[in-house]
C-alpha positions as CSV (number, residue, x, y, z in Angstrom):
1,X,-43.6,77.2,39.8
2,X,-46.1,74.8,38.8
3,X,-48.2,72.4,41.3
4,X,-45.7,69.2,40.1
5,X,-42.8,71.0,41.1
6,X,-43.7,72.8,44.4
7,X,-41.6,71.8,47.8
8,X,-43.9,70.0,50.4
9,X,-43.2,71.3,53.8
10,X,-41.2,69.2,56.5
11,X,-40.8,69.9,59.8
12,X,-37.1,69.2,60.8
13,X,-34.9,70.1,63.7
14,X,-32.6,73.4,62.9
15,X,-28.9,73.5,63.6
16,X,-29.1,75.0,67.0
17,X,-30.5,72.2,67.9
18,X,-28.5,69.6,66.4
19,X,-25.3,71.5,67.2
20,X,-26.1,71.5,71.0
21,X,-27.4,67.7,70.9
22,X,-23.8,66.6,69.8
23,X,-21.8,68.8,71.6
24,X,-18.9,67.2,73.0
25,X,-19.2,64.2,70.8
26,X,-15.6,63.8,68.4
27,X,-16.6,64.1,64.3
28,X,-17.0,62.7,62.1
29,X,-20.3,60.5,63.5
30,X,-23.3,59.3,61.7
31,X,-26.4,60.2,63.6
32,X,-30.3,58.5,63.4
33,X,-33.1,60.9,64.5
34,X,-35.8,58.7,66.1
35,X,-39.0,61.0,65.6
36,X,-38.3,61.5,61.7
37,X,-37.7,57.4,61.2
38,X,-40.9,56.7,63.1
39,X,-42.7,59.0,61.3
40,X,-41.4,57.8,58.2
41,X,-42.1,53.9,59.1
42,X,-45.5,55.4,59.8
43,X,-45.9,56.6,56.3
44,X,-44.2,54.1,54.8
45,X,-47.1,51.7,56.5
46,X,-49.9,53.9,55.5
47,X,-48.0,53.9,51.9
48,X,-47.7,50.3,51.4
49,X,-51.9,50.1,51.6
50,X,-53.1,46.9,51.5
51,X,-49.8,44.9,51.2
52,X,-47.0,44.2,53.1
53,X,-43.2,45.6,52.9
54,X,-39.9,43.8,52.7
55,X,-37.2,45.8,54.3
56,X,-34.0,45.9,51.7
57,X,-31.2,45.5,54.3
58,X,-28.7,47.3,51.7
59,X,-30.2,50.7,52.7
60,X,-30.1,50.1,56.7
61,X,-27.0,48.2,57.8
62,X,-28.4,48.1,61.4
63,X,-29.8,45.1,63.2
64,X,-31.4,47.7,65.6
65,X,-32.8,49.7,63.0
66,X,-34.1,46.8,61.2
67,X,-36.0,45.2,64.2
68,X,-37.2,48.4,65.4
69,X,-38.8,48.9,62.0
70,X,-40.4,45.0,61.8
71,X,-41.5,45.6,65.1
72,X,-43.8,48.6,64.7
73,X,-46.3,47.0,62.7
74,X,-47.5,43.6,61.2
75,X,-47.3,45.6,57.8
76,X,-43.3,45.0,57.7
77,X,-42.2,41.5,57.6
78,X,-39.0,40.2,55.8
79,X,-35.8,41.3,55.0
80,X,-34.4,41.6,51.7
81,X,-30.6,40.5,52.0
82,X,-27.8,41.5,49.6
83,X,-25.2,38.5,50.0
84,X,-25.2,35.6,51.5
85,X,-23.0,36.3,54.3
86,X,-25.1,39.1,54.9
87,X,-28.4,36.2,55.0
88,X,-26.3,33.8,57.3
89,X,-25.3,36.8,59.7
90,X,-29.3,38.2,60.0
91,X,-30.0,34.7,60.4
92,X,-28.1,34.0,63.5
93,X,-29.6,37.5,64.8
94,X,-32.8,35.9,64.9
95,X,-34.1,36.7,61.7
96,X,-36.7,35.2,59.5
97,X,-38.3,35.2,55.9
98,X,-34.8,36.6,54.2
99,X,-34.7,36.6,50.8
100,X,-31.9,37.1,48.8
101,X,-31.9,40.0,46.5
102,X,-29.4,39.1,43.9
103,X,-28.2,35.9,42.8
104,X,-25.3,33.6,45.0
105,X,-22.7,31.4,43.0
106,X,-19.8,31.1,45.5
107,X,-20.2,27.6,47.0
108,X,-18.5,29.3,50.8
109,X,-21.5,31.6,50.9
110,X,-24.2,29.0,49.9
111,X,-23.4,26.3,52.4
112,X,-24.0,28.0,55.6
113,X,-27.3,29.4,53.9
114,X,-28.1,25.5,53.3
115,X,-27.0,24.3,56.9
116,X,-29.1,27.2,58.3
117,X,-32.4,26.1,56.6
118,X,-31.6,22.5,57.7
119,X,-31.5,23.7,60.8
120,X,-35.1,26.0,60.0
121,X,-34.6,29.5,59.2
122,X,-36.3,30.3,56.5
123,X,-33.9,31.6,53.5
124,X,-35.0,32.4,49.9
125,X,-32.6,32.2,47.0
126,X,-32.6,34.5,43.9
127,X,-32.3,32.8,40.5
128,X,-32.9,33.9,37.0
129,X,-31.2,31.2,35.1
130,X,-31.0,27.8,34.9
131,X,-27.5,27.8,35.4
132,X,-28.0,29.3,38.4
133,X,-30.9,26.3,39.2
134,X,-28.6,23.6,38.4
135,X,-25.8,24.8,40.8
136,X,-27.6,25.7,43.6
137,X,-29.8,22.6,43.2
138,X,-26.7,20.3,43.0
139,X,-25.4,21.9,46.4
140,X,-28.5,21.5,48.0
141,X,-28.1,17.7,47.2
142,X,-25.3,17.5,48.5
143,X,-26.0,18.6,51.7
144,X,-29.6,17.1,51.4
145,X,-31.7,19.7,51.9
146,X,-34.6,21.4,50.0
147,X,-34.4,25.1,49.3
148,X,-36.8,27.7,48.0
149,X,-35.8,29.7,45.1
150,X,-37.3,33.4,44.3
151,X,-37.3,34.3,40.5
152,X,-36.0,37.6,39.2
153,X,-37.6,38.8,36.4
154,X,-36.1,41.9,34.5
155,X,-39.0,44.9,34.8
156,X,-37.0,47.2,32.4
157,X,-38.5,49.5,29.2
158,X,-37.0,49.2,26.1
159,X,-38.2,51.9,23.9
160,X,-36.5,52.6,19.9
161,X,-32.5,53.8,21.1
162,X,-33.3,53.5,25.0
163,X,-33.5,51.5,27.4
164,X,-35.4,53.1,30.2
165,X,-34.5,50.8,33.5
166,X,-31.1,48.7,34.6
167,X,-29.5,45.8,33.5
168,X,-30.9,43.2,35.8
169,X,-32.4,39.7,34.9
170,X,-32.3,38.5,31.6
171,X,-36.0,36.9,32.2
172,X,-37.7,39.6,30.4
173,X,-41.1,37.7,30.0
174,X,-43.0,34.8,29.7
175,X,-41.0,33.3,27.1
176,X,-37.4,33.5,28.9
177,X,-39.1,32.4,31.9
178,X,-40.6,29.6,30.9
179,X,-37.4,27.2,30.7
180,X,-36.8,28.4,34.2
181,X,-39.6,27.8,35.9
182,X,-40.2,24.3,34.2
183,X,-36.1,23.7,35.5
184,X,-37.5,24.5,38.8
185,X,-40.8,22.0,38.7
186,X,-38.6,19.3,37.7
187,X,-36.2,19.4,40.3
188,X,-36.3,17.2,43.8
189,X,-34.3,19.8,45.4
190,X,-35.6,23.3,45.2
191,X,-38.7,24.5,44.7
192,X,-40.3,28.0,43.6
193,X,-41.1,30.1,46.8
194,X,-41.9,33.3,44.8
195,X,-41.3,35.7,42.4
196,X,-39.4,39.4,42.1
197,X,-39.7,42.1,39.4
198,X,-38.0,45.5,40.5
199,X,-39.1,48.3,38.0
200,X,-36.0,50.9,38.9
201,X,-37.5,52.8,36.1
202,X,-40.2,53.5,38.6
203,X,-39.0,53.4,41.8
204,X,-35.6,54.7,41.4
205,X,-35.2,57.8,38.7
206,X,-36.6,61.2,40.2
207,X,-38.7,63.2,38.5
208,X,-38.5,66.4,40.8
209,X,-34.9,67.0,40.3
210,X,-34.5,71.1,40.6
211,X,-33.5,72.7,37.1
212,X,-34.4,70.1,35.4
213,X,-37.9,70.5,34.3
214,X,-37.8,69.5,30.7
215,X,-36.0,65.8,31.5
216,X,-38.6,65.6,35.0
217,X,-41.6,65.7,32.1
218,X,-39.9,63.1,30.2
219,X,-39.2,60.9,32.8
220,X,-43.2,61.3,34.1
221,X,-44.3,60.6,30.6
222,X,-41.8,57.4,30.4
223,X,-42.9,56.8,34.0
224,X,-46.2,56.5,33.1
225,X,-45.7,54.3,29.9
226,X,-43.6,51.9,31.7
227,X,-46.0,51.3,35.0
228,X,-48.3,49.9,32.1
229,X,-46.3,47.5,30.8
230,X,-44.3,46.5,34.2
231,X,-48.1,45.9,35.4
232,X,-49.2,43.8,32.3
233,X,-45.8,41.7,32.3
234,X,-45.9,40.9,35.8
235,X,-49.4,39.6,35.4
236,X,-48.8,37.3,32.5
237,X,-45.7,35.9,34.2
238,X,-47.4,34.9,37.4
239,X,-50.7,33.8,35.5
240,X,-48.7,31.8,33.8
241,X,-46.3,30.1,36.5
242,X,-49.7,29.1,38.3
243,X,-50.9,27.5,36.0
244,X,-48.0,24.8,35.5
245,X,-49.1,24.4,39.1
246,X,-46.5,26.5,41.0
247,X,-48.3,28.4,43.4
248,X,-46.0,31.4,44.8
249,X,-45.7,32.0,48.4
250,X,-45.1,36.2,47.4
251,X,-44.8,38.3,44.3
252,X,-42.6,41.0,45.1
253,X,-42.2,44.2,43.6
254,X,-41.0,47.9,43.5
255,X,-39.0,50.2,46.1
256,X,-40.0,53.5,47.9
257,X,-40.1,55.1,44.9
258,X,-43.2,53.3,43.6
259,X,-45.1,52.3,46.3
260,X,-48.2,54.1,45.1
261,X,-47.9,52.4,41.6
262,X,-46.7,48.7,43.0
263,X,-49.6,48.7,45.6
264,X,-52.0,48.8,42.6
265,X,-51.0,45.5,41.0
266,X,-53.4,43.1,41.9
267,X,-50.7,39.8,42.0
268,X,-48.7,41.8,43.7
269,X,-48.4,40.6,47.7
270,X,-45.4,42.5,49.1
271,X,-43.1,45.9,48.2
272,X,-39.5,46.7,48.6
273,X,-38.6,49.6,50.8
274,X,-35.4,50.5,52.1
275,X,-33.9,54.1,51.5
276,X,-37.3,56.0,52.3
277,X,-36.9,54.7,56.3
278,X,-33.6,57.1,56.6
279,X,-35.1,59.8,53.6
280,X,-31.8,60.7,51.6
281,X,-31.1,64.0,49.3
282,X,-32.3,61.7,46.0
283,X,-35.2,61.1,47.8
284,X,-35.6,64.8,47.6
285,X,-36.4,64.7,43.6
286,X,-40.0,62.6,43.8
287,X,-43.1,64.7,43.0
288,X,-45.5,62.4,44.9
289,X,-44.1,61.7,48.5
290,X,-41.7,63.3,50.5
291,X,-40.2,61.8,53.6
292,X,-37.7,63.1,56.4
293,X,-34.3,63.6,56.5
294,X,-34.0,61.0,59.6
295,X,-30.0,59.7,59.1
296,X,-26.9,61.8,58.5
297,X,-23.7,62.4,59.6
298,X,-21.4,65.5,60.6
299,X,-17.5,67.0,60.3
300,X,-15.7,69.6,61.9
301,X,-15.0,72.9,60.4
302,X,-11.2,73.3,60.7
303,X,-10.2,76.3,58.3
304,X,-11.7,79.4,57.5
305,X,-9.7,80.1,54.1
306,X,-12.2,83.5,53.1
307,X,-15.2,84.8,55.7
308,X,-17.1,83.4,52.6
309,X,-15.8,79.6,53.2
310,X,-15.3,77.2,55.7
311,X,-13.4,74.0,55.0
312,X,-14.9,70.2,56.9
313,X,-12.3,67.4,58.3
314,X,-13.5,64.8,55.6
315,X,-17.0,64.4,54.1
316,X,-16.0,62.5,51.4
317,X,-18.5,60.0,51.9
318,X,-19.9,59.1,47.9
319,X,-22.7,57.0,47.2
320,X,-22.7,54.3,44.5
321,X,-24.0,54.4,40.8
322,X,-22.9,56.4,37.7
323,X,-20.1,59.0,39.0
324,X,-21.6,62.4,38.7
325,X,-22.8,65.1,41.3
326,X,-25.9,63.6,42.7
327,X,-23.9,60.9,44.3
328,X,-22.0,63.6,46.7
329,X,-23.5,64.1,49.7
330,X,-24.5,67.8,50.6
331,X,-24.2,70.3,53.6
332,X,-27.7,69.8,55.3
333,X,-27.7,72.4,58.4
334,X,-27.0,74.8,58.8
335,X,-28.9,75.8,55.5
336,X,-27.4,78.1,52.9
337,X,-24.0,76.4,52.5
338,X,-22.7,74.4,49.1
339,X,-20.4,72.3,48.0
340,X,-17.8,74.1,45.3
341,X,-18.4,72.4,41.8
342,X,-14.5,72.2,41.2
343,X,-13.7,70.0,44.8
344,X,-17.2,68.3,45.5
345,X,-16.7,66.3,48.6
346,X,-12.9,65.5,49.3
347,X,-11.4,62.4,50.8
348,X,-9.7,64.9,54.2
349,X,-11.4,67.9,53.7
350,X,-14.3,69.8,52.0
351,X,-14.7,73.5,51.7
352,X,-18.0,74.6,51.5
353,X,-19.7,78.3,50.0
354,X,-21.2,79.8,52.4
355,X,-24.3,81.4,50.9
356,X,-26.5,84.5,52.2
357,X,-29.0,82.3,53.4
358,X,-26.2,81.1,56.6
359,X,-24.1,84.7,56.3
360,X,-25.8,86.1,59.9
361,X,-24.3,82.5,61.4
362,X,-21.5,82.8,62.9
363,X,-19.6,79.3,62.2
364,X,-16.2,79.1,64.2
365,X,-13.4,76.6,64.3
366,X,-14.4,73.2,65.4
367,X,-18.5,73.7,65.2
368,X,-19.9,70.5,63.2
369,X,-21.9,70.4,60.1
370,X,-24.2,68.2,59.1
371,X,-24.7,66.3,55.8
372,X,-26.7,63.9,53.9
373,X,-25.8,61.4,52.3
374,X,-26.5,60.8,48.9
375,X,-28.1,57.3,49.1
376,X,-29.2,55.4,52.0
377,X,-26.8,52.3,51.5
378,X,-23.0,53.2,52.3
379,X,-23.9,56.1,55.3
380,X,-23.6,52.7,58.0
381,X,-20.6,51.6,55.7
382,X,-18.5,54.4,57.1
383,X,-19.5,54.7,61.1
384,X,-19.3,51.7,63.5
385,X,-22.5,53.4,65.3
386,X,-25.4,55.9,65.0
387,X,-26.0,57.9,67.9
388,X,-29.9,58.4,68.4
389,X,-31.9,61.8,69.1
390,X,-35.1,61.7,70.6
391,X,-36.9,64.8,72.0
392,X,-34.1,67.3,71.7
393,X,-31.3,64.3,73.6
394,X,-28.8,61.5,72.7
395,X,-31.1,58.4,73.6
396,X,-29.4,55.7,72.7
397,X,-26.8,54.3,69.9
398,X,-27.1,51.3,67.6
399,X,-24.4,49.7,66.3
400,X,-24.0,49.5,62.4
401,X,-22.7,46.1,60.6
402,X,-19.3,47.2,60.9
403,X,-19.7,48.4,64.7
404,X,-20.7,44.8,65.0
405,X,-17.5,43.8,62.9
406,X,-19.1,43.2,59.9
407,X,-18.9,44.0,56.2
408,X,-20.3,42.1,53.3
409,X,-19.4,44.2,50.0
């Protein structure tokens, strides 16, 4: 095993432990372990160096999860929404400095955005068009308010037959910018708060992914390529957009995944981070930082078809993104058990392999187990609550969006 693909060491709670915290409470639940999140926020924090973090709201789903992260240092300020009736419903919670992450058209979620920053919460609209200028600027005439806009500009690689990065923005540089920006100058009505480039090249492909290790050294080497460009594009944009006398209240950039490469950009004033706060299994596949498991959620063991199997009351929890098998979740404690290749994670039940490393457990008929989900978006999108574990106890439980009544996507 080389250095790049060693395991870092993580002090976690064991199942024992776990299994006697819950006891009693009825599965399936989604649970938040306090001491891991604060130690990841704490990391995060020292991570982010000299800039600040947005929070992306997509990969929380918790108003009390999101304050207590904004609250624990002055390093985390804003929230990065993902619609706008997401925006209006942190705004009436009491939040400020939201920004949009992705473009709004539909004139019943725009309007109570506008009324709210009438009435002085401070919104930011995503834009990377000037379609998408013109309409929002002739709604914000009509209900006579100014509004900021934030422009997204597409931080993808395109190398000969690939395209290393998403489909995003179709402001891929200075030149498709340009028209934009000078839309935005023109206009009476909105004005140019700031700028976003997300490089999901960077921040959201691992390159530690077990059994993988010729694609992990492509991926470093296109990794590496690609943080030189992203850094040279962003530059020239933002240079650029100065200079026609816009000066940009942030310049946003990255995720979790590259807060070591984002922090190096000089123009760069605030990062991204979302998914590292809970830690899920992708997050397991980075060769440069590892966080802690801190959010999951457990079923009930209900069959024992074979001493070699024991089949979960649902589980069948997947995250989003291309359908393969790194969007199941997995069995998390006790260790040594696996999901079967032919069944994954079913919609009512999911056996799982039990391997020699759990064989001297003895797992009965009702005892939970615990899993982790994929991605750190859609765990809150399944449980109305998480129940909190501090110090070996149940210490409290937060209420997700939907406990709160609330979905947006």
């Amino acid at each position: 095993m080389t250095n790049d693909e060693r395991t870092i060491p993580i002090q976690t709670p064991d199942y024992a432990t776990y299994k006697s915290i819950f006891s009693g409470i009825p599965m399936p639940f989604a649970f938040l372990d306090l001491d891991l999140l604060d130690r990841n926020i704490s990391d995060i924090d020292k991570a982010a160096g000299s800039k600040t973090i947005r929070i992306a709201s997509k990969s929380i789903r918790s108003v009390s999860v999101l304050r207590r992260i904004l609250r624990s240092s002055d390093t985390f300020r804003g929230v990065m929404c993902y619609t706008a009736g997401e925006a209006a419903f942190l705004a009436r919670q009491g939040f400020q400095d939201l920004l949009l992450g992705y473009p709004t058209w539909d004139e019943q979620g725009v309007m109570p955005l506008l009324d709210l920053i009438g009435e002085g919460h401070s919104i930011t609209f995503m834009v990377d068009s000037v379609a998408h200028v013109e309409h929002l600027e002739r709604l914000a005439r009509q209900r006579g308010v100014r509004i900021p806009l934030c422009l997204d500009i597409d931080m993808s690689a395109s190398y000969p037959g690939l395209r290393f990065g998403v489909w995003r923005s179709p402001l891929d540089g200075w030149e498709a910018v340009r028209p934009v920006a000078e839309r935005i100058r023109s206009s009476s009505w909105v004005w140019l708060d700031g700028m976003m480039g997300y490089e999901a090249q960077i921040a959201g492909v691992g390159d530690r992914v077990p059994g993988q290790a010729l694609k992990n050294a492509i991926v470093r080497y296109l990794k590496a390529r690609s943080i030189k460009d992203v850094a040279a594009r962003r530059e020239e944009v933002v240079r650029k957009i100065r200079a026609l006398g816009m000066p940009l209240r942030f310049v946003n950039a990255g995720g979790t995944g590259s807060l070591a490469t984002s922090r190096a950009e000089r123009v760069v004033t605030e990062i991204t981070a979302g998914s590292g706060f809970y830690s899920p299994l992708l997050f397991d596949n980075y060769k440069d930082f590892r966080y802690r498991p801190a959010a999951g959620f457990a079923v009930e063991i209900v069959r024992k078809p074979r001493p070699d199997i024991v089949t979960c009351m649902g589980g069948g929890y997947t995250a989003s993104g291309a359908a393969d098998g790194t969007k199941l979740p997995g069995p998390y404690l006790p260790a040594g058990l696996s999901l079967f290749p032919l069944e994954g994670a079913g919609e009512v039940q999911t056996p799982l392999k039990i391997g020699r490393e759990a064989r001297g457990l003895a797992l009965d008929l009702g005892d939970p187990v615990f899993f982790r989900h994929a991605k750190a978006g859609e765990l809150c999108e399944r449980f109305d609550r998480l129940y909190v574990v501090s110090e070996g106890a149940i210490v409290d439980e937060y209420e997700t969006y939907r406990g709160m009544g609330e979905h947006f996507l």
